[in-house]
Backbone as ProteinMPNN parsed JSONL, in Angstrom:
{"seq_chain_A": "XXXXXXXXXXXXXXXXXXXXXXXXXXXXXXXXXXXXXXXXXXXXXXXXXXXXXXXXXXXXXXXXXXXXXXXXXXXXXXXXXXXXXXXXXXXXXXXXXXXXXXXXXXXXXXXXXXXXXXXXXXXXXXXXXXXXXXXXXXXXXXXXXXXXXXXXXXXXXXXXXXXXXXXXXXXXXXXXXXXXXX", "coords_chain_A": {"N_chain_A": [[212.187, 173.24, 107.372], [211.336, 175.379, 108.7], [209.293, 176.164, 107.257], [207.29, 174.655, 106.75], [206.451, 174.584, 109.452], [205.69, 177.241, 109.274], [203.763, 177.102, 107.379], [201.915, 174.262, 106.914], [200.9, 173.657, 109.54], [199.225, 175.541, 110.792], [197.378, 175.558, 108.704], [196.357, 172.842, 109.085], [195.557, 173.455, 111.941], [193.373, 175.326, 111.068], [191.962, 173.661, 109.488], [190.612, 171.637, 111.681], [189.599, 173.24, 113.04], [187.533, 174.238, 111.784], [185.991, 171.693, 111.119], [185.32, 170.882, 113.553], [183.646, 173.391, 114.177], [181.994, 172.552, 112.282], [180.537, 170.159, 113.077], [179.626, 171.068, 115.529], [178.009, 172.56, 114.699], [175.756, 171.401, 113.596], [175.24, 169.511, 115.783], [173.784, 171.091, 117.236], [172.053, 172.164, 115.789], [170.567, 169.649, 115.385], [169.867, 168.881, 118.196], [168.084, 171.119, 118.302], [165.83, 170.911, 116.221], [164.879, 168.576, 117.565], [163.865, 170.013, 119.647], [162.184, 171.391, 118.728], [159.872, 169.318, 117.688], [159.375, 168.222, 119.79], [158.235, 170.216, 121.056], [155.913, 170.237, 119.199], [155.066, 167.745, 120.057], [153.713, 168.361, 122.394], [152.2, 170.232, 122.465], [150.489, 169.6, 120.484], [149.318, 167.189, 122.277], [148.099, 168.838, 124.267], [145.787, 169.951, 123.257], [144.213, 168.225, 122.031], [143.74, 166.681, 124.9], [142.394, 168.931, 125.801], [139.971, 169.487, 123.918], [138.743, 167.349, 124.547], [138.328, 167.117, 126.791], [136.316, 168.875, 126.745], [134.577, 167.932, 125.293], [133.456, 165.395, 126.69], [131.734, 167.014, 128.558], [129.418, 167.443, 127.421], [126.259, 166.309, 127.868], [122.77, 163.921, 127.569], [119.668, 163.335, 128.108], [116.534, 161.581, 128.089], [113.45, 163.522, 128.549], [110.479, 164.644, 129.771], [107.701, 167.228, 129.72], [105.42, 169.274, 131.251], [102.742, 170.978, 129.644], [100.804, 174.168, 129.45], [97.789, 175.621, 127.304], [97.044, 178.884, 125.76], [93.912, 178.1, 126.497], [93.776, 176.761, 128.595], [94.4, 174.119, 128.416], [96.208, 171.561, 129.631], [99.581, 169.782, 128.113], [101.561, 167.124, 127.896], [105.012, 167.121, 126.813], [107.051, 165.413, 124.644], [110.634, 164.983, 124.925], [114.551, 165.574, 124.439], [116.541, 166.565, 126.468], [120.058, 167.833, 125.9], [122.486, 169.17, 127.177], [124.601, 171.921, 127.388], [127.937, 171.633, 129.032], [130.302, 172.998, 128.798], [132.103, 175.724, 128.274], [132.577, 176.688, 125.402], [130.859, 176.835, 122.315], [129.573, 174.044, 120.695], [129.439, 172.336, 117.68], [126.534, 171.269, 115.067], [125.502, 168.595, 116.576], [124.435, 165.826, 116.782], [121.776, 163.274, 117.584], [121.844, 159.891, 118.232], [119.571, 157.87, 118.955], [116.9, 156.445, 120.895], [113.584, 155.395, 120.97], [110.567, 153.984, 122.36], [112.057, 151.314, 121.468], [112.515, 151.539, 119.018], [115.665, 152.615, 116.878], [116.378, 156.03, 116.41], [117.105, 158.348, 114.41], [118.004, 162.096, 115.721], [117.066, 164.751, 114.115], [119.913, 167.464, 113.483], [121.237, 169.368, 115.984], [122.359, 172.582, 114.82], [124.082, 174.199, 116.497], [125.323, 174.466, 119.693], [125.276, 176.383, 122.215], [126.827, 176.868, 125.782], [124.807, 175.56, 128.426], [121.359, 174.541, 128.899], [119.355, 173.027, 126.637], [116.501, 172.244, 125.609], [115.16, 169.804, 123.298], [112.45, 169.332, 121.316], [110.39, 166.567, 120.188], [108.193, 166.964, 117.427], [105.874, 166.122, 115.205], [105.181, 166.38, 111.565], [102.862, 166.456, 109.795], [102.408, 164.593, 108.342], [103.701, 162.256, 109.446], [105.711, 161.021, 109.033], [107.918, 162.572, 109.02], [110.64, 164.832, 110.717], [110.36, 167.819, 113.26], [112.662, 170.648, 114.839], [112.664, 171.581, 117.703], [113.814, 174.411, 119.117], [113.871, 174.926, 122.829], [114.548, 176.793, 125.611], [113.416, 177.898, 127.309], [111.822, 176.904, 130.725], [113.343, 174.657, 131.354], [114.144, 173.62, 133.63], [112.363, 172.76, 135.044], [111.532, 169.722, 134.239], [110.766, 166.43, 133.608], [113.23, 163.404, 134.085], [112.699, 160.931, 132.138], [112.591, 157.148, 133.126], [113.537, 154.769, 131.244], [114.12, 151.556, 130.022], [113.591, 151.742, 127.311], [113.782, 154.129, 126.149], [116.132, 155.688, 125.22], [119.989, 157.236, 125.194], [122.093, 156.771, 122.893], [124.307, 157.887, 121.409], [126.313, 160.486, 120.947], [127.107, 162.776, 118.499], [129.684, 165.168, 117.638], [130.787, 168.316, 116.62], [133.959, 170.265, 117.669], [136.013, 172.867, 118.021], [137.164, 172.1, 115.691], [136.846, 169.57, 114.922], [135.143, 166.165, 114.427], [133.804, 164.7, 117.087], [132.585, 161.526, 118.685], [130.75, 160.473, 121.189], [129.956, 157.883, 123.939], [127.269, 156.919, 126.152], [128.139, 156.197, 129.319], [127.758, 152.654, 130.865], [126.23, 152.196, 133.098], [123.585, 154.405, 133.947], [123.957, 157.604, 135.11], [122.304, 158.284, 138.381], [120.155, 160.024, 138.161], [119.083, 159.646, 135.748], [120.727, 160.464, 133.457], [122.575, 160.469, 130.802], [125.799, 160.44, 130.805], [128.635, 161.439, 128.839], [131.906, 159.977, 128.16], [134.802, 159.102, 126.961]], "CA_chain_A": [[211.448, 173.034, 108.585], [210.586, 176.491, 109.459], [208.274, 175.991, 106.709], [206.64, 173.461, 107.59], [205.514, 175.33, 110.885], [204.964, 178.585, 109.037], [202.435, 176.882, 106.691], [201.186, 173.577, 107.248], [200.436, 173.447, 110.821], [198.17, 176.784, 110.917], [196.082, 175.068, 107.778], [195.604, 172.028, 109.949], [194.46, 173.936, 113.198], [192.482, 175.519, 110.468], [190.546, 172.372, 109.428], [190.434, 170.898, 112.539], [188.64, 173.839, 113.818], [185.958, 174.101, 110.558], [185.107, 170.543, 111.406], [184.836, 170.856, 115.082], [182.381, 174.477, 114.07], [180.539, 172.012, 111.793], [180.302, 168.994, 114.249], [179.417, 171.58, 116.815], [176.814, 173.296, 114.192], [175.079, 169.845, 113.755], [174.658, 168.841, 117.413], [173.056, 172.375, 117.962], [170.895, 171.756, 114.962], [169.46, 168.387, 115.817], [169.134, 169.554, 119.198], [167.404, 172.225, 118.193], [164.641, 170.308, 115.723], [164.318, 167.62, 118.446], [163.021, 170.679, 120.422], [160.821, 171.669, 117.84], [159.55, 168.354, 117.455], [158.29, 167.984, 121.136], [157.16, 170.828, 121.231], [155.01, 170.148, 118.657], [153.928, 167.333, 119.931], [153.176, 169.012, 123.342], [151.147, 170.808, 121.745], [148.908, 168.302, 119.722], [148.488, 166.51, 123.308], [147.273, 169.461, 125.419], [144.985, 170.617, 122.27], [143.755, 166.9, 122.298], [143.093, 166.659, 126.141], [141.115, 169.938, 125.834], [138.651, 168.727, 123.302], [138.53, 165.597, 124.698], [138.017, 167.333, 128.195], [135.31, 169.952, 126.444], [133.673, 167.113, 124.486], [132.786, 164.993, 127.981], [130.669, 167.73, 128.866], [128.188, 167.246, 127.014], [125.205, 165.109, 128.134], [121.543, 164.33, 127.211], [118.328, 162.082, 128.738], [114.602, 161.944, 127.299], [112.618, 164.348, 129.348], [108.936, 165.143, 129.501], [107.171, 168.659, 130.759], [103.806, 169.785, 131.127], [102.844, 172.517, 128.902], [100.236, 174.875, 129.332], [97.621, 176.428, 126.006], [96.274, 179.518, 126.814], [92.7, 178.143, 126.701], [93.852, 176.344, 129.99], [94.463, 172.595, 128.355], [98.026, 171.143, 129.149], [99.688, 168.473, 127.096], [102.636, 166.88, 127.914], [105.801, 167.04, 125.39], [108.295, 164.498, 125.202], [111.893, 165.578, 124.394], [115.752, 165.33, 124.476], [117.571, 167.595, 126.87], [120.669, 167.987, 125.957], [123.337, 170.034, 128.249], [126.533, 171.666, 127.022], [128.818, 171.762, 130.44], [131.501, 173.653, 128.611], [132.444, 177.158, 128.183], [132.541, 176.94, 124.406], [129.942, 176.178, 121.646], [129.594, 173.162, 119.82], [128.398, 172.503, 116.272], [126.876, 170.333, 114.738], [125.163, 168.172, 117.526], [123.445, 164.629, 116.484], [121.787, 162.373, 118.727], [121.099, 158.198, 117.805], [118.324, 157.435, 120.013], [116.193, 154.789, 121.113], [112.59, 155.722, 120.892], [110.13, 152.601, 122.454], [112.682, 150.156, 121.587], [113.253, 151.728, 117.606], [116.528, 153.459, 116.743], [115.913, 156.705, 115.501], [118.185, 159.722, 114.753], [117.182, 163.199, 115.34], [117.583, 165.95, 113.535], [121.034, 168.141, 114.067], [121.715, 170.904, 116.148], [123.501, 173.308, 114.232], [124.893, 174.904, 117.435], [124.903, 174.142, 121.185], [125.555, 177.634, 123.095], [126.246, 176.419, 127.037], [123.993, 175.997, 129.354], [120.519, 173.826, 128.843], [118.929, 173.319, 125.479], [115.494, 170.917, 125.609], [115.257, 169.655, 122.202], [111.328, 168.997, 121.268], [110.14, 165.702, 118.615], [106.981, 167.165, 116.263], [105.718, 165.122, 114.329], [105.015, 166.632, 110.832], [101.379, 166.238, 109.352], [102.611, 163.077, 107.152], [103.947, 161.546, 110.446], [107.283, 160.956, 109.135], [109.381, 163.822, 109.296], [110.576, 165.476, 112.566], [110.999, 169.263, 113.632], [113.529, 170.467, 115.829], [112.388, 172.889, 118.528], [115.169, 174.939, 120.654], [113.795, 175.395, 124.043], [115.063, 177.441, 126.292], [112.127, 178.142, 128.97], [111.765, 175.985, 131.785], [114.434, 173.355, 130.922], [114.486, 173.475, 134.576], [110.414, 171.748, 135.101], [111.262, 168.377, 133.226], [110.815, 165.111, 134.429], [113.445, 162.354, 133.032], [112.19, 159.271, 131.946], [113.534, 156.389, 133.226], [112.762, 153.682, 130.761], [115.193, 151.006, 128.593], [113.135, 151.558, 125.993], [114.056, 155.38, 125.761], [117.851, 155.704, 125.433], [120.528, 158.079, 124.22], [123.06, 155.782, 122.565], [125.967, 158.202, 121.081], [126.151, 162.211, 120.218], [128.637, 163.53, 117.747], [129.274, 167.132, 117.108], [132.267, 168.985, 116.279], [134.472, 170.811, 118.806], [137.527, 172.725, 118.128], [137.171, 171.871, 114.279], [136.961, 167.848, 115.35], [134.076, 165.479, 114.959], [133.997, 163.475, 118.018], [131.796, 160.679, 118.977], [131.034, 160.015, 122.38], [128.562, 156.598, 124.49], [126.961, 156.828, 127.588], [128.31, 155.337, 130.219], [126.881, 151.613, 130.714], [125.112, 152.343, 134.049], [123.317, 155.955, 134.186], [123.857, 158.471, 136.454], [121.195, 158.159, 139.011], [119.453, 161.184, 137.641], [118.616, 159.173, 134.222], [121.479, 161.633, 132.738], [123.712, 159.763, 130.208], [127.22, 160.811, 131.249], [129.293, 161.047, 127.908], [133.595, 159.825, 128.138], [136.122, 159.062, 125.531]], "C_chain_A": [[210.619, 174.248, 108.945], [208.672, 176.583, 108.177], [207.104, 175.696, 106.738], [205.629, 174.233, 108.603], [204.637, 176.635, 110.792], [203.991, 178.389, 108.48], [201.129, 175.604, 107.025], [200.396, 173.371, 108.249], [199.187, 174.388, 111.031], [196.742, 176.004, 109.965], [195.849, 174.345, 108.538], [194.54, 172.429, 110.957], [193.283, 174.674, 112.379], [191.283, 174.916, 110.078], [190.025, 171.844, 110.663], [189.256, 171.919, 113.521], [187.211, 174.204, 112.759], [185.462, 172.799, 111.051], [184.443, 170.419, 113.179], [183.383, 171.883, 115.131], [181.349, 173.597, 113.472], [179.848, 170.792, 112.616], [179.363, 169.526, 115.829], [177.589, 172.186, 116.342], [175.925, 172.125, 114.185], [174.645, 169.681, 114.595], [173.515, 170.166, 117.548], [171.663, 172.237, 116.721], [169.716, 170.622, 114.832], [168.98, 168.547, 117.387], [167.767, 170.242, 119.016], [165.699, 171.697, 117.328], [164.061, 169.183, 116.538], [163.244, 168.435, 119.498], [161.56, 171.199, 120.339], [159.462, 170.806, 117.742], [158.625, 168.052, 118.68], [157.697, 169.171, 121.403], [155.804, 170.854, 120.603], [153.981, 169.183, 119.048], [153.282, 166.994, 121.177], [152.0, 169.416, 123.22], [149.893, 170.648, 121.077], [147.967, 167.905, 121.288], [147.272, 167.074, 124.179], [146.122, 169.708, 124.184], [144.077, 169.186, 122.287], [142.843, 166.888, 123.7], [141.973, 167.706, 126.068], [139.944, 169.789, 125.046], [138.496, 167.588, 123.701], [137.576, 166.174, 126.292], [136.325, 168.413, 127.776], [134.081, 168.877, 125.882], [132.957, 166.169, 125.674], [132.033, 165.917, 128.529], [129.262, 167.842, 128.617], [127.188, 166.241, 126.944], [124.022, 165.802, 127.523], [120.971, 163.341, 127.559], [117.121, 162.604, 127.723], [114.657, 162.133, 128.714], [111.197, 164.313, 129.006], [108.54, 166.344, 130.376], [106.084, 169.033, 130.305], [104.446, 171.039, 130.461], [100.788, 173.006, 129.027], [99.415, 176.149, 128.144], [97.102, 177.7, 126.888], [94.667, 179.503, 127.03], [92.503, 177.15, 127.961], [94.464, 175.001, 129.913], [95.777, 172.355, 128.557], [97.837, 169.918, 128.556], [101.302, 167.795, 128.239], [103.554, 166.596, 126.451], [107.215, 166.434, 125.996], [109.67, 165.014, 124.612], [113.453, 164.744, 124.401], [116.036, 166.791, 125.168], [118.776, 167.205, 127.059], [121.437, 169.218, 126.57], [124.818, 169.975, 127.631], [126.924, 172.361, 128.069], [129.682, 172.864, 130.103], [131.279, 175.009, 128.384], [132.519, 177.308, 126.586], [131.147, 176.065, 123.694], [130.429, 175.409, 120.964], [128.815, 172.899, 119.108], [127.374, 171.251, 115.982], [126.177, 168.556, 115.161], [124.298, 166.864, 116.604], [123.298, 163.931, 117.125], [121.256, 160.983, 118.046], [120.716, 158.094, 119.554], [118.045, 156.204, 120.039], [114.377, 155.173, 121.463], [111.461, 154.062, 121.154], [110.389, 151.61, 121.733], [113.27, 150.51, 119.406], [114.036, 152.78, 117.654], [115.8, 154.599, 116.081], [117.065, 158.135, 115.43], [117.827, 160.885, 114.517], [118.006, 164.184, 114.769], [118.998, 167.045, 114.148], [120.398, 169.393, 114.64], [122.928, 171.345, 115.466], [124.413, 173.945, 115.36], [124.166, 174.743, 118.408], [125.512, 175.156, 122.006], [126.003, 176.349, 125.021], [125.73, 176.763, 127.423], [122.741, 174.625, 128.484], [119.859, 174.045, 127.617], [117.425, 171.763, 125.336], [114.718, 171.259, 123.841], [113.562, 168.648, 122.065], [111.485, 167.836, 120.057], [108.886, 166.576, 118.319], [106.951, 166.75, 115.158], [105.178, 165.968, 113.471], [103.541, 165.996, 110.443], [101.306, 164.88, 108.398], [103.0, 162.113, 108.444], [104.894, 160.875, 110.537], [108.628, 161.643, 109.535], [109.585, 164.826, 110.509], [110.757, 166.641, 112.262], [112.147, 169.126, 114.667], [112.847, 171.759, 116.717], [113.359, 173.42, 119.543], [114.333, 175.412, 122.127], [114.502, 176.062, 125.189], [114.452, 177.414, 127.883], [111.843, 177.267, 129.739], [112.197, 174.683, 131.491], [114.256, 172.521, 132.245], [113.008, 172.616, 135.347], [110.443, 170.4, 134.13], [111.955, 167.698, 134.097], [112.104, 163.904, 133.299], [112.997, 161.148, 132.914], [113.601, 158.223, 131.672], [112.721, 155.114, 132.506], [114.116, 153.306, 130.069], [115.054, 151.248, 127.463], [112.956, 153.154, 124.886], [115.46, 156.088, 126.666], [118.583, 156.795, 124.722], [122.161, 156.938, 124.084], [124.405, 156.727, 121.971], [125.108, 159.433, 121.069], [127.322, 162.0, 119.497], [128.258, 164.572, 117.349], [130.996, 167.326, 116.922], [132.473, 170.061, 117.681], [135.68, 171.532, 118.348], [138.041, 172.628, 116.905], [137.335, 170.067, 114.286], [136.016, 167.573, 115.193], [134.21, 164.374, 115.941], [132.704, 162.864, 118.303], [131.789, 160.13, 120.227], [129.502, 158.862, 123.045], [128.604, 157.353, 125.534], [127.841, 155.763, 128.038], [127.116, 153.936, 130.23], [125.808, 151.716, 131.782], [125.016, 154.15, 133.907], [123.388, 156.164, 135.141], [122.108, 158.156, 137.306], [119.967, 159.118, 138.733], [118.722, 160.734, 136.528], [119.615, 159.905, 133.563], [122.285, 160.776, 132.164], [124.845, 160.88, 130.188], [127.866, 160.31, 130.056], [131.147, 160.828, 128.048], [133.899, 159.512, 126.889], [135.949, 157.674, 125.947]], "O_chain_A": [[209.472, 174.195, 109.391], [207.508, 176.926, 108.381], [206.079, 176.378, 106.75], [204.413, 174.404, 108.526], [203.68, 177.073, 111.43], [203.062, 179.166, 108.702], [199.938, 175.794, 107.273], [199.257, 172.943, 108.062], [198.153, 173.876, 111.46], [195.569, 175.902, 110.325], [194.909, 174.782, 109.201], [193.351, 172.12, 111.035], [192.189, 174.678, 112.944], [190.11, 175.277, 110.178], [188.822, 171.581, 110.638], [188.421, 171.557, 114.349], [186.061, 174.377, 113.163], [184.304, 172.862, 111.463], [183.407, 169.976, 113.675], [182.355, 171.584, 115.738], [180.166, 173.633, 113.81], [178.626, 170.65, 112.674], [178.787, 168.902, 116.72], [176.547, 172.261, 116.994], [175.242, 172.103, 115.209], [173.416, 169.627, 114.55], [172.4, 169.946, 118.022], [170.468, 172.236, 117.015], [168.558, 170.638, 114.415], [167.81, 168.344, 117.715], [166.672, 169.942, 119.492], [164.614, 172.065, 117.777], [162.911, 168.805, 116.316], [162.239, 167.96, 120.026], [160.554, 171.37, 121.028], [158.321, 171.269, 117.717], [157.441, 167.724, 118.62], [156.618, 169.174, 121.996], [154.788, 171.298, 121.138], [152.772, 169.236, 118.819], [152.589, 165.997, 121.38], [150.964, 169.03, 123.762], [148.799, 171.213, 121.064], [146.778, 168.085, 121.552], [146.234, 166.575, 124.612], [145.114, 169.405, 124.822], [142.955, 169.414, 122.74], [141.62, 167.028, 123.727], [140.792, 167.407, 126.247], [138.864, 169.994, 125.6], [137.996, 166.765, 122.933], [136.507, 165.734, 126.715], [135.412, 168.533, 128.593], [132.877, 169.061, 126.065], [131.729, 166.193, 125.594], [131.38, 165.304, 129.374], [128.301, 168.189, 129.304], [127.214, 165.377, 126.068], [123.829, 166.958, 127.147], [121.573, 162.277, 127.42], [116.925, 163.559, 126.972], [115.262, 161.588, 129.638], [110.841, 163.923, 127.893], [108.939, 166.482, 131.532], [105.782, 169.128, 129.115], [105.489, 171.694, 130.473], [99.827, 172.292, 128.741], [99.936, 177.248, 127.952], [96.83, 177.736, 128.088], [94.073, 180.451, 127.543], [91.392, 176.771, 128.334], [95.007, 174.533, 130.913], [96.587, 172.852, 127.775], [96.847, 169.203, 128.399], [101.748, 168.345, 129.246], [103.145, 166.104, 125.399], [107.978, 166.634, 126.941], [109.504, 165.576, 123.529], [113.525, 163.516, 124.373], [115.835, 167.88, 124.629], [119.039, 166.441, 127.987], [120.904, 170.315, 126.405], [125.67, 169.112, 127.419], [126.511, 173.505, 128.262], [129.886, 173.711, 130.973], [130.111, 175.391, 128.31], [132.523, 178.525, 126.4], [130.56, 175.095, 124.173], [131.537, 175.616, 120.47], [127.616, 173.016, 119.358], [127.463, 170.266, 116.716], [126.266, 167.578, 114.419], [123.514, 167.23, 115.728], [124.312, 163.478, 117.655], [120.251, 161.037, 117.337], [121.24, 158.183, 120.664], [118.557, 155.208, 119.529], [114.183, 155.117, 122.677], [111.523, 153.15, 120.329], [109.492, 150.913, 121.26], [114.102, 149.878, 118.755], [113.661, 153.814, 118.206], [114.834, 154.404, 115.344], [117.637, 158.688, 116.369], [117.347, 161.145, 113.414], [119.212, 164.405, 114.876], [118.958, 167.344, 115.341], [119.533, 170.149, 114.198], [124.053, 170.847, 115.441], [125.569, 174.198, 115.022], [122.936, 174.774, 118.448], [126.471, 174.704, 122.632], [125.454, 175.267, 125.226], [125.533, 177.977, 127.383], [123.192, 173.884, 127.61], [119.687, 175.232, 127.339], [117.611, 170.591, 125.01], [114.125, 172.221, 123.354], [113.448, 167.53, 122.569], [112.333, 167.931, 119.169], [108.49, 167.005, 119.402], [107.759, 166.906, 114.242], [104.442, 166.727, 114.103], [103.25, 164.917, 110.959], [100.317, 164.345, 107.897], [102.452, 161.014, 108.357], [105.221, 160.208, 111.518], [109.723, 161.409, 110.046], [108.698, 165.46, 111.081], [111.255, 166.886, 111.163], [112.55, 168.098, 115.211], [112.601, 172.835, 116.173], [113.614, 172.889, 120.624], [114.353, 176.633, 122.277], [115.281, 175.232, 125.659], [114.834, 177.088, 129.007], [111.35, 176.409, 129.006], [111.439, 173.718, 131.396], [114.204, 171.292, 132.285], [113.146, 171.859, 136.308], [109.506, 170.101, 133.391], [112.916, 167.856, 134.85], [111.912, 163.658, 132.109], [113.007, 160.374, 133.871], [114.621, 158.178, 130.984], [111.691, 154.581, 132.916], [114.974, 154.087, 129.657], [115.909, 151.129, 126.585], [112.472, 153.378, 123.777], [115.736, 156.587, 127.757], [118.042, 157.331, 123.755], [122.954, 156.55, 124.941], [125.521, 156.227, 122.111], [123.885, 159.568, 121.133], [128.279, 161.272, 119.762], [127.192, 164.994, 116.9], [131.99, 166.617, 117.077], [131.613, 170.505, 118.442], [136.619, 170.745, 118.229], [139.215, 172.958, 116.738], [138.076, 169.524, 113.467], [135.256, 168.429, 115.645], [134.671, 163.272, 115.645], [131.702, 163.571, 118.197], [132.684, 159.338, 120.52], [128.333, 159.021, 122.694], [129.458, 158.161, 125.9], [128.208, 154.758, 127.429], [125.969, 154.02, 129.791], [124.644, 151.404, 131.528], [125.95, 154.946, 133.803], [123.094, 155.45, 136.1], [121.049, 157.88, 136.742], [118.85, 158.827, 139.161], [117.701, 161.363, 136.249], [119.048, 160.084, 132.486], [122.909, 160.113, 132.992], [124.752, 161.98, 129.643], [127.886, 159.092, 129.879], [131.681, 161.936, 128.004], [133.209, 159.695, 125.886], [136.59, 156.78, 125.395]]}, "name": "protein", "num_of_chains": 1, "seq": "XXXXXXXXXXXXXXXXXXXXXXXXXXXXXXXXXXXXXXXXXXXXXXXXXXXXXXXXXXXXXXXXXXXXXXXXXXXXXXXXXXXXXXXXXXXXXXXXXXXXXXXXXXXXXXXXXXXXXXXXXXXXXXXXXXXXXXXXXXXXXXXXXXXXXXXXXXXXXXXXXXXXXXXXXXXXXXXXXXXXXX"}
């Protein structure tokens, strides 16, 4: 008997407490990757919302603005001003248009700094191929044209390392300004 008590019993509380450490190590381990797990995919969401929230910033209408040569003649020049709202640049920039009633897609911006960017058409000497002109200077002197038959139907650009694709809203802002959402 004394046996018994001197040996067996100790090995038992022995196992009984390895399985309880590993039963105990387990719980703390799936715990622990479940934590991982949301955090991760915390993490995706807010990173998500923020390009999603950076990418609605960016609008664009057809404009027109007198221009001035210096032998006195103005012209008028018809455009795209596009506006990046956000605090970061975006790449990348393509607009599908609507040009008196034909689709047309203009040429990329490689990069949209914020702040106002009036994006000129020039027509090439063959009368096919477009320029792109970056404007800067009096973004703030353009008229938008309100016509059906001169639309901005999507942008996509990259954000964040994302290409997103965003519509106008179905009714425009009262401004003529297509307001871009998710």
């Amino acid at each position: 008997m004394g046996d018994v008590w001197g040996t067996a019993v100790p090995n038992w509380i022995t196992a009984i407490t390895a399985v309880a450490a590993l039963v105990l190590a387990t719980i703390g381990a799936l715990a622990a990757w479940r934590s991982l797990q949301q955090q991760i995919a915390d993490s995706q969401a807010a990173r998500e919302r923020e390009i999603a929230s950076q990418a609605r910033t960016v609008t664009a209408q057809w404009v027109t603005r007198q221009r001035a040569g210096e032998d006195g003649r103005t012209w008028t020049e018809w455009g795209l001003r596009v506006i990046n709202h956000g605090t970061t640049t975006v790449f990348d920039v393509r607009a599908d248009v609507e040009v008196d009633g034909r689709a047309e897609d203009l040429p990329a911006l490689h990069t949209l700094h914020p702040g106002d960017l009036f994006v000129q058409r020039v027509k090439h000497a063959d009368g096919i191929a477009y320029a792109v002109k970056r404007m800067k200077d009096d973004v703030t002197r353009v008229q938008p044209i309100q016509s059906p038959s001169w639309r901005v139907h999507r942008i996509t650009f990259e954000a964040e390392g994302d290409t997103l694709t965003w519509a106008p809203r179905e009714k425009p802002a009262r401004n003529g300004a297509a307001g871009f959402s998710g």
